[in-house]
C-alpha positions as CSV (number, residue, x, y, z in Angstrom):
1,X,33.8,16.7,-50.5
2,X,32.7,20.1,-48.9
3,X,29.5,20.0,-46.9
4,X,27.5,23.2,-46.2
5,X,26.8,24.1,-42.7
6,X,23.2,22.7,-43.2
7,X,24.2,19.8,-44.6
8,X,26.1,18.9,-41.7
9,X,23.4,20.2,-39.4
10,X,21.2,17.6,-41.5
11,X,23.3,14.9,-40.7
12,X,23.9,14.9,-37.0
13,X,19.9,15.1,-36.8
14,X,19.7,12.2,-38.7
15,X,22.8,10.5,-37.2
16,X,21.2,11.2,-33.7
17,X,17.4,10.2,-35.1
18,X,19.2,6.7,-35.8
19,X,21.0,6.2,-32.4
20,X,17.7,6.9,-30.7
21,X,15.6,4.8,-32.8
22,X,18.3,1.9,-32.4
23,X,18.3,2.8,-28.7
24,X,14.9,2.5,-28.0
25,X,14.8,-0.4,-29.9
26,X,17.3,-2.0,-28.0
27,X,15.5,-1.2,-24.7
28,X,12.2,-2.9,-26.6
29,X,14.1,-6.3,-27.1
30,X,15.8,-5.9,-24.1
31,X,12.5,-5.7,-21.8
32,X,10.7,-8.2,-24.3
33,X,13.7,-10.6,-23.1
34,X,13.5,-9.5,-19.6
35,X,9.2,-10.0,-19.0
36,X,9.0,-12.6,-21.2
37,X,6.9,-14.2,-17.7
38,X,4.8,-11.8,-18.6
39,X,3.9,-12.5,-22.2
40,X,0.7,-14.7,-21.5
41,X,-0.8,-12.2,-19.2
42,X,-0.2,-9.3,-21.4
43,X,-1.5,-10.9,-24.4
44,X,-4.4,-12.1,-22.5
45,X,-5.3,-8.2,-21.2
46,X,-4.7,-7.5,-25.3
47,X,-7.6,-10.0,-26.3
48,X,-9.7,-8.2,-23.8
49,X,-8.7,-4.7,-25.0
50,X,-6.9,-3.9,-21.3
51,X,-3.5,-3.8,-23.4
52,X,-1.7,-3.8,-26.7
53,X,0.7,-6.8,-28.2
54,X,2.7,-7.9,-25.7
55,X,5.6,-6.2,-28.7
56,X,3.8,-3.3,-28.5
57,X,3.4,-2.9,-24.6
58,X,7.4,-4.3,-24.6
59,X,9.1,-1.0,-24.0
60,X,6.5,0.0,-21.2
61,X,6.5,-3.3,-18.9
62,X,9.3,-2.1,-16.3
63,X,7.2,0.9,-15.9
64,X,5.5,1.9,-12.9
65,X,1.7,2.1,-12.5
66,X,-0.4,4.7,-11.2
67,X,-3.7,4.4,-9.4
68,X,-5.5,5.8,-12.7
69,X,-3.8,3.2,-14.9
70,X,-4.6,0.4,-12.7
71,X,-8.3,1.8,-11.9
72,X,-8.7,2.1,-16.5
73,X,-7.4,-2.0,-16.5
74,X,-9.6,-2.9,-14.0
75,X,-12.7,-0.8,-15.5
76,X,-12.1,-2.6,-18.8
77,X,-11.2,-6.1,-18.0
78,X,-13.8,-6.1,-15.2
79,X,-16.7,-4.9,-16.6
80,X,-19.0,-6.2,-13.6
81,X,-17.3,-2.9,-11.6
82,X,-20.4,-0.4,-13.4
83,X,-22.7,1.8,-11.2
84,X,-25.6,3.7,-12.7
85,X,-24.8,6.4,-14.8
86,X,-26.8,8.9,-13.3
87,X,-25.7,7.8,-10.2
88,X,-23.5,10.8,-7.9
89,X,-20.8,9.6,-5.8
90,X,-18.3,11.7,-3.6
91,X,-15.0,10.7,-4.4
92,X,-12.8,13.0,-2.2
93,X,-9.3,13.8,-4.7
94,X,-11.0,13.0,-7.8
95,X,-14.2,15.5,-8.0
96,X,-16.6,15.3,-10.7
97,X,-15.6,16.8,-13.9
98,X,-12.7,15.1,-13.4
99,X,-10.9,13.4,-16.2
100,X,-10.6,10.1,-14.1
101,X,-14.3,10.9,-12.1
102,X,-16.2,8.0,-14.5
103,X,-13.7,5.1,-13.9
104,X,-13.3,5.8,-10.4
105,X,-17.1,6.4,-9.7
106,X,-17.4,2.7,-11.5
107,X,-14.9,0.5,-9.7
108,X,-14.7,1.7,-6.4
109,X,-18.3,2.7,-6.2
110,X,-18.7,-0.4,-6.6
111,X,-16.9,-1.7,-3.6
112,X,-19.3,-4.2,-1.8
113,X,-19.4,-2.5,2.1
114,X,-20.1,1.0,-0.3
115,X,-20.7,4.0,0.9
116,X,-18.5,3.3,3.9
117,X,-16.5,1.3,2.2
118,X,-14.8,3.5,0.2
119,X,-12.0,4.1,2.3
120,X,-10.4,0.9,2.1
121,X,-9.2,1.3,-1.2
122,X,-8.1,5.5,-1.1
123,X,-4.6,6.7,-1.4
124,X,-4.3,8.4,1.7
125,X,-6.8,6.8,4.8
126,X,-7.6,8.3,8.2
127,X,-9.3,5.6,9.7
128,X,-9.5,8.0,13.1
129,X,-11.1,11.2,11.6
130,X,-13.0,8.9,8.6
131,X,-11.2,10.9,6.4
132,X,-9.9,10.0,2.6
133,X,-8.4,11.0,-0.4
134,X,-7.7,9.3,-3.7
135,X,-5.0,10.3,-5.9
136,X,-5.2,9.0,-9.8
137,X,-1.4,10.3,-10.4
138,X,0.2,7.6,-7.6
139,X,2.7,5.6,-8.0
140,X,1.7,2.4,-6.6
141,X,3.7,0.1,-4.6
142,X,3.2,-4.1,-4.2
143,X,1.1,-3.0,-1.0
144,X,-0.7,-0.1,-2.1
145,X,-2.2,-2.2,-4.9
146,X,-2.3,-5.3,-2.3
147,X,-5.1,-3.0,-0.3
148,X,-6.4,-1.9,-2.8
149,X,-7.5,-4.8,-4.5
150,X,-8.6,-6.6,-1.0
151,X,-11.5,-3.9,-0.8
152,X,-12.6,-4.5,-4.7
153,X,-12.6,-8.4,-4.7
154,X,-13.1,-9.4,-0.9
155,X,-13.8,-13.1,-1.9
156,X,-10.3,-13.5,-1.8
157,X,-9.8,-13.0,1.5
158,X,-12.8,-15.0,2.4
159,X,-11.8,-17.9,1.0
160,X,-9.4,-18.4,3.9
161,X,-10.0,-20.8,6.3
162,X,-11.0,-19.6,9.9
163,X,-8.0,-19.3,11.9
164,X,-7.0,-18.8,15.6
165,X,-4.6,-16.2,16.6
166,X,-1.8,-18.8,17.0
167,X,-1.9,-19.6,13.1
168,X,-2.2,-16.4,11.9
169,X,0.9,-15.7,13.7
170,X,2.3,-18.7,12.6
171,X,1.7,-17.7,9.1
172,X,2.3,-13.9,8.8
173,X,5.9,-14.8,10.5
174,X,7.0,-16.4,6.9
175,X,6.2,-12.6,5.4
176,X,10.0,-12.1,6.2
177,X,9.8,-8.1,5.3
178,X,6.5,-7.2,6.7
179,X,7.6,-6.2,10.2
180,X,5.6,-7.0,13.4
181,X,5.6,-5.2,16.5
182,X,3.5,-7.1,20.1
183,X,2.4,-4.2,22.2
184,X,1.8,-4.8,26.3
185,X,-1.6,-3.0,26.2
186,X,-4.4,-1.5,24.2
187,X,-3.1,1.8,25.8
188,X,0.5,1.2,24.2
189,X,-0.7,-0.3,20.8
190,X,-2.8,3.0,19.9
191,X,-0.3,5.3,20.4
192,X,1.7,3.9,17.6
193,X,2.0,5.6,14.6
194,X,1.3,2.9,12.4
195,X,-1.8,2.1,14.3
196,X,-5.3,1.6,12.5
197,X,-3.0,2.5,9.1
198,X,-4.0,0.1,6.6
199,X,-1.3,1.5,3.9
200,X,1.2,0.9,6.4
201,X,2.8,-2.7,5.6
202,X,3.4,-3.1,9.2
203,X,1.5,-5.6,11.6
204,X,0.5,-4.9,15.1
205,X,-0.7,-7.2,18.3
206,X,-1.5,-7.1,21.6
207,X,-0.1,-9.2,24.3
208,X,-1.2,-8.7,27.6
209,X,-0.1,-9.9,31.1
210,X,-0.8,-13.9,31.2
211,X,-3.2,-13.6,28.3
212,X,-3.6,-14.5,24.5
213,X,-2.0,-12.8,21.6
214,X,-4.6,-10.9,19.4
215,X,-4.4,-8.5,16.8
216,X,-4.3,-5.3,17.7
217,X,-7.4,-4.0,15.7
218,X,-9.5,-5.1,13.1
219,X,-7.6,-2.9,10.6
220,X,-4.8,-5.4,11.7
221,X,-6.9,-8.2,10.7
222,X,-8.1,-6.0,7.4
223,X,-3.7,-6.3,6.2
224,X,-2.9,-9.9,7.9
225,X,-5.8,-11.6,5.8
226,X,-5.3,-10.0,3.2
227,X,-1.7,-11.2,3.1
228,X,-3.2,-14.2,3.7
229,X,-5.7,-14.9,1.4
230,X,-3.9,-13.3,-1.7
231,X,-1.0,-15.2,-1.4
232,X,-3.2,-18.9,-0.4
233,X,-4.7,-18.0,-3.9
234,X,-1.4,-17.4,-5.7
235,X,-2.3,-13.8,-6.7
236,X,0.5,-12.0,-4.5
237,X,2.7,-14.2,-2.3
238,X,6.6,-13.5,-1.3
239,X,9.3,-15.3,-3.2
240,X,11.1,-18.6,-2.0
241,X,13.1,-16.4,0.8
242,X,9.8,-15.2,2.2
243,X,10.3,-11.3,0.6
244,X,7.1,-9.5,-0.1
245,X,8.6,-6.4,-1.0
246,X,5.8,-4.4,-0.2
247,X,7.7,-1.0,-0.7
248,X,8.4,-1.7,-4.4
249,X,7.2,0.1,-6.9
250,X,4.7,-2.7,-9.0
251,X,5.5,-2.6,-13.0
252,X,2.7,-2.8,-15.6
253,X,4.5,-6.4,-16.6
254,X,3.6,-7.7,-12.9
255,X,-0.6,-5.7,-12.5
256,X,-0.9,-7.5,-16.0
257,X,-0.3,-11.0,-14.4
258,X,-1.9,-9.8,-10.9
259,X,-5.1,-9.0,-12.6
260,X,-4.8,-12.0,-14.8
261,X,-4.7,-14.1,-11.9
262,X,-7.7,-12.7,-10.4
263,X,-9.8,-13.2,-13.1
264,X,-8.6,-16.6,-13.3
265,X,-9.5,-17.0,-9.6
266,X,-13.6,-16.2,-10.4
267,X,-13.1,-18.9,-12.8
268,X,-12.1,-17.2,-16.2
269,X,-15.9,-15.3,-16.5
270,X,-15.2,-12.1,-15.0
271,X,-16.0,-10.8,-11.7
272,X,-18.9,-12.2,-9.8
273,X,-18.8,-11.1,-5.9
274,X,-20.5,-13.7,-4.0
275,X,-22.3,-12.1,-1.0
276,X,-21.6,-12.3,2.4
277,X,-23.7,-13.6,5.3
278,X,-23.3,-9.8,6.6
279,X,-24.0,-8.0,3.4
280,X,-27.5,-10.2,3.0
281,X,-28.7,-9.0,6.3
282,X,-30.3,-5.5,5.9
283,X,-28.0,-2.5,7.0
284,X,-30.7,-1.1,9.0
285,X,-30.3,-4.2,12.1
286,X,-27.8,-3.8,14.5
287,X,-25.7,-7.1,14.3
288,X,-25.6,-9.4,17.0
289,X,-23.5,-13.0,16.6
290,X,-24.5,-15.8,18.7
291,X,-22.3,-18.4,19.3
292,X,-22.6,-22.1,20.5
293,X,-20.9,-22.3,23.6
294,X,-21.0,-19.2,25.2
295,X,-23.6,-16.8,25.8
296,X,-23.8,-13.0,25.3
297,X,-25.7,-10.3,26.4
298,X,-26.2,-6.5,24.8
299,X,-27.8,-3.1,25.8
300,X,-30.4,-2.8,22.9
301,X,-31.5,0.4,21.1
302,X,-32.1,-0.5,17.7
303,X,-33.5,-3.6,15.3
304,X,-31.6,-6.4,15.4
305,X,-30.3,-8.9,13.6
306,X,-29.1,-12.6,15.5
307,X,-26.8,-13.9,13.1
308,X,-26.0,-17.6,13.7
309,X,-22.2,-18.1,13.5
310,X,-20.9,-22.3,13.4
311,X,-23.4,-23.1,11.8
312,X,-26.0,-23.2,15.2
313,X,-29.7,-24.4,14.4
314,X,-31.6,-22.7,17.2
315,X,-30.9,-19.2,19.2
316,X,-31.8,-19.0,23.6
317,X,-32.7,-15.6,23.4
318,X,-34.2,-13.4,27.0
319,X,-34.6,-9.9,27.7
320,X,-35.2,-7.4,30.6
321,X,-36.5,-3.9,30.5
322,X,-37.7,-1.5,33.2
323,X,-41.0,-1.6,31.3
324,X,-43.1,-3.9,28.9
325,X,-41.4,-5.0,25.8
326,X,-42.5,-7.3,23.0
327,X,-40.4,-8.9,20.2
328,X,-41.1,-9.2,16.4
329,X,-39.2,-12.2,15.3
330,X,-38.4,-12.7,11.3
331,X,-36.9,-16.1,10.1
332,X,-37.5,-16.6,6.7
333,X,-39.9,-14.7,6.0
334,X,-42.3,-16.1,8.8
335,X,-43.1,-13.9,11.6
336,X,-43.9,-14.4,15.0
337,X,-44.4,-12.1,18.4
338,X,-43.4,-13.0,21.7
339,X,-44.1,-11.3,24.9
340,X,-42.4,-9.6,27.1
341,X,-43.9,-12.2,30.1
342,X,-42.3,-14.7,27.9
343,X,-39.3,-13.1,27.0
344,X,-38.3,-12.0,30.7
345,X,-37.6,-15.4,32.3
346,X,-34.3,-15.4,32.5
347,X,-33.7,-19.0,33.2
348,X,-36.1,-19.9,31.3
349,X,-35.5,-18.4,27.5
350,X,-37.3,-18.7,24.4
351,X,-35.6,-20.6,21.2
352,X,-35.6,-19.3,17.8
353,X,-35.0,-21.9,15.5
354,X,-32.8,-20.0,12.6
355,X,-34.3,-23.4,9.6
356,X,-31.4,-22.7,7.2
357,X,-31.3,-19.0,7.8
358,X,-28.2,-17.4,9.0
359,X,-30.0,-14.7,10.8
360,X,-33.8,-14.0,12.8
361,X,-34.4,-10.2,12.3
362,X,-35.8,-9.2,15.8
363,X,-37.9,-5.6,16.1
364,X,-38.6,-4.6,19.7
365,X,-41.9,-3.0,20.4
366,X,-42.7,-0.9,23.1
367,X,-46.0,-2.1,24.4
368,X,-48.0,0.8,26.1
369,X,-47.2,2.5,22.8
370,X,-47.2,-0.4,20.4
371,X,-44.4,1.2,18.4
372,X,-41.1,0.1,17.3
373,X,-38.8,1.0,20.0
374,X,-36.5,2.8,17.2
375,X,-39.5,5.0,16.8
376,X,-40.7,5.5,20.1
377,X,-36.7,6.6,20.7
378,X,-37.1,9.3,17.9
379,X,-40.0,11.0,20.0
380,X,-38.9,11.0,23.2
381,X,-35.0,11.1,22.7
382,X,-32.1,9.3,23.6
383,X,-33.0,9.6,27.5
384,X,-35.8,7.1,26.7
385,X,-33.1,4.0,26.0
386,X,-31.6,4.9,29.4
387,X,-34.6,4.7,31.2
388,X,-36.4,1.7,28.7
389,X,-32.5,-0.2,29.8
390,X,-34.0,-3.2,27.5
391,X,-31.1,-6.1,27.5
392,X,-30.9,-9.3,25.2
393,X,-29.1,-12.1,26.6
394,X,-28.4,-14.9,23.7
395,X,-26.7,-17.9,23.4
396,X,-26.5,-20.7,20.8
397,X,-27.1,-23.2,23.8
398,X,-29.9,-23.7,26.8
399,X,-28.8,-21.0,29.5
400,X,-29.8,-19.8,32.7
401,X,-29.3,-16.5,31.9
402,X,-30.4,-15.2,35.8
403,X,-27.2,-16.7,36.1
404,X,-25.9,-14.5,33.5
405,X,-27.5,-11.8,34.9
406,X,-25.6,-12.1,38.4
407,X,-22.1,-12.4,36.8
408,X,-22.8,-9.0,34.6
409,X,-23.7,-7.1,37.6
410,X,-20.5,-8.7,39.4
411,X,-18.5,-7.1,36.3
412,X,-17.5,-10.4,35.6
413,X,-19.5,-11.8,32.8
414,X,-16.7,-12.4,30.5
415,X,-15.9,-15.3,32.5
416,X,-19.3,-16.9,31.6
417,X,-18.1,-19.6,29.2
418,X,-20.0,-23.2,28.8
């Protein structure tokens, strides 16, 4: 039989039509084989309208995810990440008018440390210049969605149990693939490039001459606890050989059983951050931790807040100031104003009993003025703190702060433990 040149044209196209269709439907089965681990989670994002079947998402599951796939599953399965709609927020990388602007103005505007806290879930951080971009079009790895979702659902993290240096260590050592580097000095830690970089899945300490191991910033302690806490909770934890893999490129087969986890983890109703002691306490005091068996002491130029850490009942709390000061002390709601006469015995300090609170807000006022000392700094300028030199020594036990006194001017007052 004699085929025109269309004809044959006609049925290559179609011959080709069928070995793609059969291809792509072997690739289908083959990856609904392959992530069948992942079925329940899929088809659980399906029921809440995250995904499609888990037949229908099949052919997709080894695919990568980008930070504006994972930011649209988290705005829809978590619908507790909202802000106002009115509401502007500077998202540097994703301006407004953007097609992405409204998811990412929801979920990580609605970071709990916000406006500040921003940064701890961008693409690209600067933690030196407070710089940060976010880029929807990412391809995330294991670690960039690790840091990531440590800044949206910090409860994780917190439901660690407190640790000393020793276990952390201890613990962060089974993370066979995250390397660790111990530094000599402060001065050698924070020239190192991966320094205060929280994207970086690289852990740094500080070990100095015949002292203590300690992390080598707080960013360190932002990556080791979340480590920590994500895999204690069974969210994101190596395999059985201790790899994290934190450079791999996450699929959408294993964010559908990440995120499925985490909801899970609030208890199968959705997101629900529970507040922290610090996040109750209003922004505007200057934080100031007393502990019970040491004492501390502070230049002060600001409201304060003494937070009670362990759990202390009652704070020893004197001041000094090279004029008349008197303090407006806040627990629960109850207020009550001490002297400066009283306040500036320093071995004999006043107590603040905290009654169930975890913090006294304390106001100084200057007397001759009667004005908040904030204020009176505002009129006169900064040269007023220098010369006011107003000093809080606290402690969550009795102290003879004169003591105190003698070992700060000695340069020494570290040493000052009970």
């Amino acid at each position: 039989m004699n085929y025109s040149r269309w004809h044959m044209m006609l049925i290559t196209v179609l011959s080709f039509s069928l070995f793609a269709t059969s291809t792509a439907s072997a690739a289908t089965t083959t990856n609904a084989k392959k992530y069948k681990w992942a079925k329940p989670a899929v088809e659980f994002m399906g029921s809440h309208g995250v995904m499609q079947s888990y037949e229908q998402e099949a052919d997709r599951l080894n695919q990568t995810v980008s930070k504006a796939e994972l930011t649209q599953m988290i705005h829809t399965l978590f619908k507790e990440f909202r802000v106002e709609p009115d509401k502007k927020i500077e998202i540097p990388g994703v301006p407004e008018g953007s097609t992405y602007y409204s998811i990412f103005r929801d979920v990580y505007g609605s970071i709990p440390s916000n406006p500040s806290g921003m940064i701890a879930a961008a693409d690209q951080i600067n933690y030196n210049g407070e710089t940060y971009t976010y880029q929807p079009s990412k391809s995330l790895s294991r670690w960039d969605l690790l840091i990531a979702l440590n800044a949206l659902f910090p409860d994780i993290r917190y439901s660690l149990d407190e640790m000393d240096t020793k276990e952390i260590i201890t613990k962060v050592n089974s993370f066979r693939d995250i390397p660790k580097r111990t530094f000599s000095s402060f001065e050698t830690y924070d020239k190192w490039k991966f320094a205060y970089q929280p994207l970086a899945p690289e852990l740094g300490f500080i070990q100095e001459k015949k002292q203590n191991v300690y992390l080598g910033s707080d960013l360190d302690g932002v990556k080791t606890y979340a480590m920590l806490g994500f895999s204690k909770a069974g969210i994101m934890k190596p395999d059985a050989k201790g790899n994290f893999y934190p450079n791999q490129k996450v699929t959408l087969a294993e964010t559908a059983v990440i995120l499925q986890r985490i909801y899970n983890f609030y208890g199968g109703k959705g997101y629900k951050h529970q507040p922290t002691k610090d996040e109750l306490i209003p922004r505007e005091l200057n934080r100031e931790y007393v502990y019970r068996n040491s004492a501390h002491g502070s230049l002060i130029s600001d409201n304060v807040a003494l937070v009670s850490t362990d759990n202390i009942s009652t704070a020893y709390l004197a001041i000094s100031a090279t004029e008349p000061v008197d303090l407006k002390v806040i627990v629960n709601g109850e207020s009550i104003t001490y002297s400066y006469e009283q306040l500036s015995v320093l071995d004999a300090p006043i107590m603040i009993a905290f009654d169930g609170a975890d913090y006294a807000e304390v106001y100084p006022i200057l007397r001759r003025t009667g004005k908040p000392i904030v204020d009176q700094g505002e009129i006169e300028g900064n040269e007023f703190f220098e010369k006011l030199d107003l000093f809080f020594y606290f402690s969550g036990k009795w102290t003879d702060f004169s003591v105190f006194n003698t070992l700060w001017e000695d340069e020494s007052y570290e040493e000052f433990e009970q």
